[in-house]
Structure formats: C-alpha cells, structure tokens
N, C-alpha and C positions, 0 to 999 in steps of 0.2 A: 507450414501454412503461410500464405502471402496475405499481405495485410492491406486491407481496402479503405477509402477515407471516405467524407462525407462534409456538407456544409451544417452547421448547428444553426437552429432554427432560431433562436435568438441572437447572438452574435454575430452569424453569418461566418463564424471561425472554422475551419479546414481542422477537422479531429481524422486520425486514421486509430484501424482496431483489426483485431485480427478475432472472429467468431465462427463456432463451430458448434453441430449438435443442436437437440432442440428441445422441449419443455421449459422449464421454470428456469428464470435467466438470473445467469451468474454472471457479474461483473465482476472484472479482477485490475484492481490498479497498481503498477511498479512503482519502487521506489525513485528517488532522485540519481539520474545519471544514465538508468536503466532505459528499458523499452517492451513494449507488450510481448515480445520475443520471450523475455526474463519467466514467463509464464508457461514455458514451453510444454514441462512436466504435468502440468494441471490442468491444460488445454487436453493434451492425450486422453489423459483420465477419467475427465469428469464429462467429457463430451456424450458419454454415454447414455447418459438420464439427465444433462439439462442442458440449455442452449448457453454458452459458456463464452461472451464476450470479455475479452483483454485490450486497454486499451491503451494507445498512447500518451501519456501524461502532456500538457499545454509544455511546447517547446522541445519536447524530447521525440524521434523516429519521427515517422511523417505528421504531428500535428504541429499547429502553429502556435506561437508565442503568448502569454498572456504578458499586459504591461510591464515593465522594467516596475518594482516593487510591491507588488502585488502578494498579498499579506495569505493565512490561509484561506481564512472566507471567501478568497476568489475562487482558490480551484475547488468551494466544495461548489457556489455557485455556478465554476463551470461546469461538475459533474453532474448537475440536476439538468443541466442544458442538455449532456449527452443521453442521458436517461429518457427526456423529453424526445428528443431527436428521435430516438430510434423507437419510442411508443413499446417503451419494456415494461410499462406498468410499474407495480413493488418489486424491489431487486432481492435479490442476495447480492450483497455487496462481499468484496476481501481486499483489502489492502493489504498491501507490505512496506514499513518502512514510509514515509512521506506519504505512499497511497494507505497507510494505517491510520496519517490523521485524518486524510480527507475523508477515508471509510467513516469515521467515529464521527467528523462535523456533519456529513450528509444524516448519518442514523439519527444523532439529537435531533436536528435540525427539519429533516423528512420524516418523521418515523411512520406515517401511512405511506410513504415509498419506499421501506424497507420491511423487508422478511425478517433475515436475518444477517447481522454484520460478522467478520472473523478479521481482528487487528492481528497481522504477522511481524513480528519482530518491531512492533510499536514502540513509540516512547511516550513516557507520562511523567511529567512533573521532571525533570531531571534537578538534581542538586546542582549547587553553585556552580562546581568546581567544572562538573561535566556541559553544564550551561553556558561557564565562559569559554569552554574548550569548541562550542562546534558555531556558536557567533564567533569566536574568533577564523576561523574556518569559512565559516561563509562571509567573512571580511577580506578575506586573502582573494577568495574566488569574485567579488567583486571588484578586485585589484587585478585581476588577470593570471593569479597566482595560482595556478590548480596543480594539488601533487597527489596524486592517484596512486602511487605505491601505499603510502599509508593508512589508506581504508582498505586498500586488500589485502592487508597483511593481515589486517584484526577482523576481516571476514573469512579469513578460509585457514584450515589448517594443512595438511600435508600428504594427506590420502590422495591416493589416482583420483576424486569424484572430484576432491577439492581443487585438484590443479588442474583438472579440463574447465570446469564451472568458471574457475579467476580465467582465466584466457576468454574466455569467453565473455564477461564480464567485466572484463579490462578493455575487449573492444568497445562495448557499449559506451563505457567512459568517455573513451578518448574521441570517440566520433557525437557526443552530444554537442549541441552550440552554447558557446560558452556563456551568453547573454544569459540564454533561459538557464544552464544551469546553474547562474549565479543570483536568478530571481528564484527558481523552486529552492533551493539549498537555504536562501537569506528565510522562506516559508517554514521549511522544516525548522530552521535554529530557534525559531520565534516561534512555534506553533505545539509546541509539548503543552500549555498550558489553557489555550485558547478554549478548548472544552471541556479543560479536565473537569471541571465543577459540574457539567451537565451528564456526566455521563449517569448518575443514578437515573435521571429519565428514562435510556434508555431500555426497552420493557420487550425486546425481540432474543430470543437465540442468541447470544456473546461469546466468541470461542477470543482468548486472547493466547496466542502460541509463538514461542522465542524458541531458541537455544541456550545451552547453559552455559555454553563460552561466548553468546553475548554480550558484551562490558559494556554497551551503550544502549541498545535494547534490551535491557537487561529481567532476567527471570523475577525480582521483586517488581518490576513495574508491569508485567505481566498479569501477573498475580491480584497485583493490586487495583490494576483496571477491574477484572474479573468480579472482584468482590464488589465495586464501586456498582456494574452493572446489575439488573433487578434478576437476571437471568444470565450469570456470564459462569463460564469455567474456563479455566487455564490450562495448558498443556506449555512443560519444557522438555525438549527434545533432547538426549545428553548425546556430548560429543560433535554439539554441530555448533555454529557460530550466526553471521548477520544474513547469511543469502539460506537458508535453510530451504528453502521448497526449491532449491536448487539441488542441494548438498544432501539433503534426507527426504526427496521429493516420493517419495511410496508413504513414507509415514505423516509426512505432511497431507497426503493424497488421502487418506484412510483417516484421518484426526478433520478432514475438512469431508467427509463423505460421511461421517457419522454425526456433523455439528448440520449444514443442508438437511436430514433425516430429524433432528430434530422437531418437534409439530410447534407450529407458529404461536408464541403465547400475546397475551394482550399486557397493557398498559396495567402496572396494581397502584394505589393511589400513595402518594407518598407523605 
C-alpha cells in the first residue's frame, strides 16, 4: 500500500500515513527508526472490520521533523494534531515501542479520544542499569554515532521470519534522517517514566503485549503496565523478541482482534 500525506491543521506540518478499510479507526504508531510500512502485517489484517491508519512518526518516511529536542509530550501533542487532522473522532490507538509511549501519553492525556489503547513491546520505568544504557545510546546518536547492528541482533533471533523481517528493518534504519532519529530516540530514552504514574487513570480496554526474549521491553514491564491500568491484560508471546508484530504477526493479529472486540468501559473512580 502507498503511503499518502497531508498538512496538520494546527502546525501546518506535512504527516504521511498509509490507511485502509473502513469502520472504527485504528491508529497504529511505529517505533523509533521504523516506518508505517513496519505495520505491514496488521494493515492486511485488520483492514477487514476497521478503518486502520498507520502512520509516519514526526521525522521518520514521508513526515516532517519535530524540533531538535523535543521531549515526549510533543509527539503525543503531535498525535492529537493528527487525529484532529483526519476528523477520526475517539481512536483505537496501538503503539509499538516509542509509539507505545505516545499510545499511553495520548490515552492519559485524551481519554474521551480514546477507545481503547494496545502498548507493543513498551517500556515502563526501566532500572538504573538499563536506563543509563539507552541515554547513553541516544547520546552517541546525537554525536552522529549510529550502530544499527546492535539493536538487531537483540531484536530478531534466527528463524527464516526473523532474518527477512531484520533485512527489512535494517533498511528502515539506515534510510531514517539522522536529525530526527536522534530527537525521537533522546524521547524514547527519557520518556519510560513521563506517565508511568498516570496510567491508573487510564479506564479503556489495556492490552500490554511484548515477547519473552525481549531484554528491554521486557515481559515484567508489560505486566506491570497491565496491572497499573483500571482495565489492562497482558500477553507475552514466547520465542519472539522486540519487532514481534513483525516476527509473530498472526498472533499478534488475533491478541489485538480480540483486545478491539473488547466493549468500551468507562472511567471507575479512583
């Protein structure tokens, strides 16, 4: 599917998206480095019973940059632009990965423009150790220093799916601009914590779903989102790692077609 752009009605900013299908709209955000392409399996899928936009994260395929620093609260600010933009009303929201926090900032944040949220391969609270590990990382990549072997090694393991998926996801890397992917990435490293406190608010459908070989999205912070939410459940997928709706995309396809089916609950008081 070819991916179309548009100007946002507040910023005036150039977003492209690639949409398909019709009914109740699914928004779907990739992570850092990625591109709405990355959503290729769930576009298929799910086009069938909802209108199913994927879109380009600020800086990454055809959309345009948000400023050099720009913290999480922008890109959830910028997703409520896009939402706006396209007159989707309350979404189903899904992130993966970077678009997991801005799923979660939009859901606190909007929750009358949310259905229901699904964090993919999220991160929450990360410890010390792993915390100085991806600010150190997103310090490199602000230095011009990008080494893209080392996240795909501890994304994919060795199966035929896993080694077409990295090729495929190695292109994506290496053709992001380095600008933006050294503002989204400095977002992700600093943004594990940003709503972790608010998520009991959220009162919609919570599907939180990782892999068990993921070591940075990892299955306890999965979990633990879950529980924090007023309405969350957790799914880990065994045998898959950090791009899973790539890697195990039928099971991810059928854990996110059953979490949509869900009936829309309300706010319980806290």
């Amino acid at each position: 599917m070819t991916s179309t752009t548009l100007h946002l009605s507040k910023s005036g900013a150039t977003v492209a998206c690639r949409a398909q299908g019709a009914g109740e709209p699914l928004v779907l955000l990739h992570g850092v480095g990625m591109q709405s392409a990355a959503w290729g399996p769930q576009l298929d899928a799910l086009h069938h019973d909802y209108r199913v936009i994927a879109v380009d994260l600020p800086g990454h395929g055809g959309s345009d940059p948000l400023p050099q620093g720009s913290t999480l609260p922008a890109f959830v600010a910028w997703l409520d632009d896009v939402i706006a933009t396209l007159n989707l009303g309350p979404v189903n929201l899904a992130g993966h990965s970077m678009g997991a926090l801005i799923a979660a900032g939009f859901a606190v944040t909007h929750p009358d423009m949310t259905r229901r949220v699904a964090l993919l391969n999220g991160v929450y609270r990360r410890d010390d150790t792993a915390g100085a590990a991806v600010l150190a990382r997103a310090a490199e990549i602000k230095r011009g220093k990008v080494d893209t072997q080392t996240p795909l090694a501890r994304w994919f393991g060795t199966s035929t799916t896993d080694t077409d998926a990295r090729k495929q996801v190695s292109d994506w890397l290496n053709a992001v601009d380095l600008a933006a992917y050294g503002t989204a990435y400095s977002a992700f490293a600093g943004g594990d914590k940003t709503y972790a406190d608010q998520l009991p608010h959220i009162a919609c459908p919570f599907l939180a779903l990782t892999g068990d070989g993921d070591h940075n999205s990892t299955p306890q912070m999965s979990r633990a989102m879950a529980a924090q939410a007023q309405h969350g459940e957790a799914v880990v997928i065994e045998g898959h790692r950090h791009m899973v709706n790539l890697t195990a995309a039928e099971q991810v396809n059928t854990h996110l077609l059953a979490w949509l089916k869900r009936p829309e609950t309300t706010k319980e008081l806290l």
